[in-house]
LUMLUM-525040 format. One record per residue: residue in three letters; residue number from 1; x, y, z of N, C-alpha, C in turn. Coordinates in steps of 0.1 Angstrom, whole numbers. Each point is the difference from the previous one (the first is absolute). Layout:
// residues N
+------+------+--------+---------+-------+---------+----------+-------+--------+---------+-------+
| resn | resi | n_east | n_north |  n_up | ca_east | ca_north | ca_up | c_east | c_north |  c_up |
+------+------+--------+---------+-------+---------+----------+-------+--------+---------+-------+
|  ALA |  NUM |      X |       Y |     Z |       X |        Y |     Z |      X |       Y |     Z |
...
+------+------+--------+---------+-------+---------+----------+-------+--------+---------+-------+
//
This chain:
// residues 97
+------+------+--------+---------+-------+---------+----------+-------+--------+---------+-------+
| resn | resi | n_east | n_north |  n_up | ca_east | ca_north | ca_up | c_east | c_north |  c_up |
+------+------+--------+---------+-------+---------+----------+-------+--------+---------+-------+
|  UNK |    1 |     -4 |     121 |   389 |      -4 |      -13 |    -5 |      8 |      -3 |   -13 |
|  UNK |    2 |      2 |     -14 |    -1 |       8 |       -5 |   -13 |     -5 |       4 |   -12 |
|  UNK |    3 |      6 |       3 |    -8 |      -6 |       -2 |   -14 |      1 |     -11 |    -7 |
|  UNK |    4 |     -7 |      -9 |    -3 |      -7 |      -13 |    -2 |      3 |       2 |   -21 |
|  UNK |    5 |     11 |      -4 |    -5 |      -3 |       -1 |   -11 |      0 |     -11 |   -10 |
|  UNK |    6 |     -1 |       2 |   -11 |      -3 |      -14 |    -9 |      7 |     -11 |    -4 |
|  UNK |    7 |     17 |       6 |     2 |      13 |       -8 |    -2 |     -2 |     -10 |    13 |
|  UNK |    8 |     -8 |       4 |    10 |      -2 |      -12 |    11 |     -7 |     -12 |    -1 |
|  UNK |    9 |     -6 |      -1 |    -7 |     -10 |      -12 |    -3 |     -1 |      -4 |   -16 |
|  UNK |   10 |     12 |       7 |   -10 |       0 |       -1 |   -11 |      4 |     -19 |    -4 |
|  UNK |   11 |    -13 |      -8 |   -13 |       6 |      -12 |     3 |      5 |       1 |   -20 |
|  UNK |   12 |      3 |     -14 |    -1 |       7 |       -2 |   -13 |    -14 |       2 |   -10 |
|  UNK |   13 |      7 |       3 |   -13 |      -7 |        6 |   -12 |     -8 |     -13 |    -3 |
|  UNK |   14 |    -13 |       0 |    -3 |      -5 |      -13 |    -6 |     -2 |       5 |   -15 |
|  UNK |   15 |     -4 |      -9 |   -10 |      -1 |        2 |   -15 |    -17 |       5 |    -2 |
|  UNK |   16 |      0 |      11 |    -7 |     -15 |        3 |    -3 |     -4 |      15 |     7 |
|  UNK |   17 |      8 |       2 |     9 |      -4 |       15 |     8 |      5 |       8 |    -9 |
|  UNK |   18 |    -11 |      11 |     5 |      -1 |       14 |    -9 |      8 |       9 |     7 |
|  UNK |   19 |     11 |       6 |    -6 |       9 |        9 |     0 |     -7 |      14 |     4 |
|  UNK |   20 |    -15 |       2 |    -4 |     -10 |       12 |     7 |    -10 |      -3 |     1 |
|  UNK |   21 |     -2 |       2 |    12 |       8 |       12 |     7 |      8 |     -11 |     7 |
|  UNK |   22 |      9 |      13 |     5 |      11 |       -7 |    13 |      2 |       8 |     6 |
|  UNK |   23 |      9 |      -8 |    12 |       5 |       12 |    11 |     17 |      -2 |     1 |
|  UNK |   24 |      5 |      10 |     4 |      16 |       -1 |     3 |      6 |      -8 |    19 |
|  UNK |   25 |      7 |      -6 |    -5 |       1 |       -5 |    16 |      3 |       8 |     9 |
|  UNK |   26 |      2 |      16 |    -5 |       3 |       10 |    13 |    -13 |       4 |     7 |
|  UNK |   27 |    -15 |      -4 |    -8 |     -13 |        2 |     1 |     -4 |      -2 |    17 |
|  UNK |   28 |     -5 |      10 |     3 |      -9 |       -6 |    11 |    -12 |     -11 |    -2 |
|  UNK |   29 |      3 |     -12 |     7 |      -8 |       -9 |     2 |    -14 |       1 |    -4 |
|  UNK |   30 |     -4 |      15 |     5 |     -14 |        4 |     0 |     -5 |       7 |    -8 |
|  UNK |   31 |     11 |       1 |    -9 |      -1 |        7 |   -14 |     -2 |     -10 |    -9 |
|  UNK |   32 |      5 |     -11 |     3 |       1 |      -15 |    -9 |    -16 |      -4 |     2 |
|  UNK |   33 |     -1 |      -2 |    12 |     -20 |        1 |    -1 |     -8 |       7 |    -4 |
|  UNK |   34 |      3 |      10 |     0 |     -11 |        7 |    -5 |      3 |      -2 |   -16 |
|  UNK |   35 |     10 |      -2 |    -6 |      -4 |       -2 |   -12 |     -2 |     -13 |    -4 |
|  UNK |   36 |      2 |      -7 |     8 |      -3 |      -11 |    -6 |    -17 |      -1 |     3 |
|  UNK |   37 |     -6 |       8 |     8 |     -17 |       -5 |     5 |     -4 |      14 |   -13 |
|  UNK |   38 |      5 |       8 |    -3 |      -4 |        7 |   -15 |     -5 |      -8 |    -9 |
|  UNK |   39 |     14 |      -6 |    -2 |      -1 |       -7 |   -14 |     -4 |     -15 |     2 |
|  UNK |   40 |     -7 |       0 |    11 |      -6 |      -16 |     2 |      9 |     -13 |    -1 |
|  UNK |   41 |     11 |       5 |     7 |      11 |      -12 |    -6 |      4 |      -7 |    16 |
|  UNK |   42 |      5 |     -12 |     3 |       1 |       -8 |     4 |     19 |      -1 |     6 |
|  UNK |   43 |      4 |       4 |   -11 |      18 |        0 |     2 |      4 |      14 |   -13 |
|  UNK |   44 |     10 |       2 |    -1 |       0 |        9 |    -5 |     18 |      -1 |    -3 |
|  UNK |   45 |      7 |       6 |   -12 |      11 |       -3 |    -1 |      9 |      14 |     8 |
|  UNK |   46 |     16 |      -5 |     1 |       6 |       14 |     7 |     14 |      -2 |    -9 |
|  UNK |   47 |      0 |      13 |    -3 |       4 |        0 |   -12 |     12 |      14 |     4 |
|  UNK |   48 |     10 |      -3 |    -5 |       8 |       15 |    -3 |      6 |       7 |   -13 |
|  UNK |   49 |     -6 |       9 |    -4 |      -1 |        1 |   -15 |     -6 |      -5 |    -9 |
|  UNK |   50 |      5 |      -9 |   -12 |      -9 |      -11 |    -8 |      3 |     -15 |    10 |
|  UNK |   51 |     11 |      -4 |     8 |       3 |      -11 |     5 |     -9 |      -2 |     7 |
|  UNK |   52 |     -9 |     -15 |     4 |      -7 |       -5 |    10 |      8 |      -3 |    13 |
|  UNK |   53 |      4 |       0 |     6 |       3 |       -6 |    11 |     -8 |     -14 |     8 |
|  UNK |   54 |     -9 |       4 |    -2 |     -11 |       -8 |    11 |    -12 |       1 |    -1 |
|  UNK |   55 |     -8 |      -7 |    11 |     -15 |        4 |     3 |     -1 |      -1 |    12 |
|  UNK |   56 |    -14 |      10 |     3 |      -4 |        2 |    13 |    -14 |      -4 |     2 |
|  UNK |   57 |     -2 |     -11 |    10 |     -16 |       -2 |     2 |     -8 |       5 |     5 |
|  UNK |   58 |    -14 |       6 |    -2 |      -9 |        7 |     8 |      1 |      -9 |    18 |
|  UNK |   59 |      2 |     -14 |    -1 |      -5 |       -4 |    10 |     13 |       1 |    11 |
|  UNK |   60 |     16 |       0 |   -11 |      11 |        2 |    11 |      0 |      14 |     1 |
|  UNK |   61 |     -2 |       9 |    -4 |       2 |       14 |     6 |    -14 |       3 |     9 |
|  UNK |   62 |     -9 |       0 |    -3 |     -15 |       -2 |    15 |     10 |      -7 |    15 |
|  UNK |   63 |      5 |     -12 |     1 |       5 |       -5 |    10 |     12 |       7 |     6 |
|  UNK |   64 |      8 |       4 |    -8 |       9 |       13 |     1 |     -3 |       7 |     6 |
|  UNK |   65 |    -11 |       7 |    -1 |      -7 |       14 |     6 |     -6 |      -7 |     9 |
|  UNK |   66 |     -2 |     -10 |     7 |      -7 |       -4 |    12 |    -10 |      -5 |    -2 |
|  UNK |   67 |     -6 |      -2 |   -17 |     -14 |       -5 |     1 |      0 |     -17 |    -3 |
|  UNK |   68 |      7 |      -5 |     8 |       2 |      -13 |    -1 |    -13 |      -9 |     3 |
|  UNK |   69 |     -6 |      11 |    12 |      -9 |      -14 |    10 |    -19 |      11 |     0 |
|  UNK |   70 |      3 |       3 |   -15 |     -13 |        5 |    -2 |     -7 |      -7 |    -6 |
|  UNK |   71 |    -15 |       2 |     5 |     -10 |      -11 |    -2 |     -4 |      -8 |    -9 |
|  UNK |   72 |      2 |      -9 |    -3 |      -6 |       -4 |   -13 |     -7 |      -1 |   -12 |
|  UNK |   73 |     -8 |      13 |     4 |      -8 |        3 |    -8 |     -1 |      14 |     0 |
|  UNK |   74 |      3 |       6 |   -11 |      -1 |       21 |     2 |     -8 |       4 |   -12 |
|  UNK |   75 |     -8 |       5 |     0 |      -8 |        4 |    -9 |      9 |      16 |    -6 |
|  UNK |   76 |     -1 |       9 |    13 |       6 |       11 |    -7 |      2 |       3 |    15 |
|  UNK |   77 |     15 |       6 |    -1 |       4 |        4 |    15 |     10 |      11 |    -5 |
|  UNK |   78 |      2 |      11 |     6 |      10 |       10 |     3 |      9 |       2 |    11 |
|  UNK |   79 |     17 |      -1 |    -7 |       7 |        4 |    13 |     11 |      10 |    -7 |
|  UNK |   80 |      6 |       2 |    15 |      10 |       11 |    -3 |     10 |      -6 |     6 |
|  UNK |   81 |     13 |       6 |    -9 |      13 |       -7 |    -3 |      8 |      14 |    -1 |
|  UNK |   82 |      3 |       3 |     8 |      12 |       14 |     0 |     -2 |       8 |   -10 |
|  UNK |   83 |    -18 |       8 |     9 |      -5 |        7 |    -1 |     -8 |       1 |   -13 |
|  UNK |   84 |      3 |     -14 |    -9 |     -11 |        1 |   -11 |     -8 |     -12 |    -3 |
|  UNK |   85 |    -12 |       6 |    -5 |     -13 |       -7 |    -2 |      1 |      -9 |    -7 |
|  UNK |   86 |     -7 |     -15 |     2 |      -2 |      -12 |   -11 |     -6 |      -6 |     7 |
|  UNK |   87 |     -8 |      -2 |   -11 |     -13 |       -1 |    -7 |      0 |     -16 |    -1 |
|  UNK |   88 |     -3 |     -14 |     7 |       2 |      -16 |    -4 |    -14 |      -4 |    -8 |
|  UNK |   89 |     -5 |      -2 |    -8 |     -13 |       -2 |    -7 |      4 |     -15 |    -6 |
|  UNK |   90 |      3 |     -12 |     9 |       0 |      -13 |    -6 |      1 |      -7 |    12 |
|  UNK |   91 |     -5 |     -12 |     0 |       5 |      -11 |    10 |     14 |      -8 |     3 |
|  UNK |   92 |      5 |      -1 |    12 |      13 |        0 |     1 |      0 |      -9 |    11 |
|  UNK |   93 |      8 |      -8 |    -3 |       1 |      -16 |    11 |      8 |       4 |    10 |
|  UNK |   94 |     -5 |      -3 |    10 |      10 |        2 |    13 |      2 |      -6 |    12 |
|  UNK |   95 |      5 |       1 |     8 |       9 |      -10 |     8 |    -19 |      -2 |    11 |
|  UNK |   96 |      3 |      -2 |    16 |     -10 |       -5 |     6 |     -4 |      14 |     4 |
|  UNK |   97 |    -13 |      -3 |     0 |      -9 |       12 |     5 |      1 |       5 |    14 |
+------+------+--------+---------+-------+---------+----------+-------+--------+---------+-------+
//
């Protein structure tokens, strides 16, 4: 299987994002999730060294990973992603049921 990482869906730096945490764009995808569902964040910056590069959105790396056309409503749901556990604890809009 591919390895799915964050330089794939990295978009341009917006003004106001927090430098930490971050991830590196060599990150696995599902490494980018899980920290970003840690620290309750939404997008998250990717960063190499002190330089920003970019941001990554919870909602474009979920569709990444296949979870494009999940329900529209998730209270708390667990999947596995090359062989590791995550944990979704928020509501997440998604394509047709």
């Amino acid at each position: 299987m591919t390895k799915l990482l964050v330089q794939e869906i990295i978009a341009p730096v917006r003004t106001g994002i927090k430098h930490k945490p971050s991830v590196s764009p060599d990150d696995r995808i599902t490494d980018a999730i899980e920290t970003m569902l840690k620290n309750d964040l939404r997008q998250i910056a990717v960063a190499r060294g002190d330089k920003v590069l970019g941001i990554i959105r919870l909602e474009d790396a979920l569709k990444k990973i296949g979870l494009d056309n999940a329900p529209k409503s998730i209270v708390k749901r667990s999947i596995v992603v090359h062989g590791r556990k995550i944990m979704i604890n928020e509501t997440i809009e998604g394509g047709d049921q």
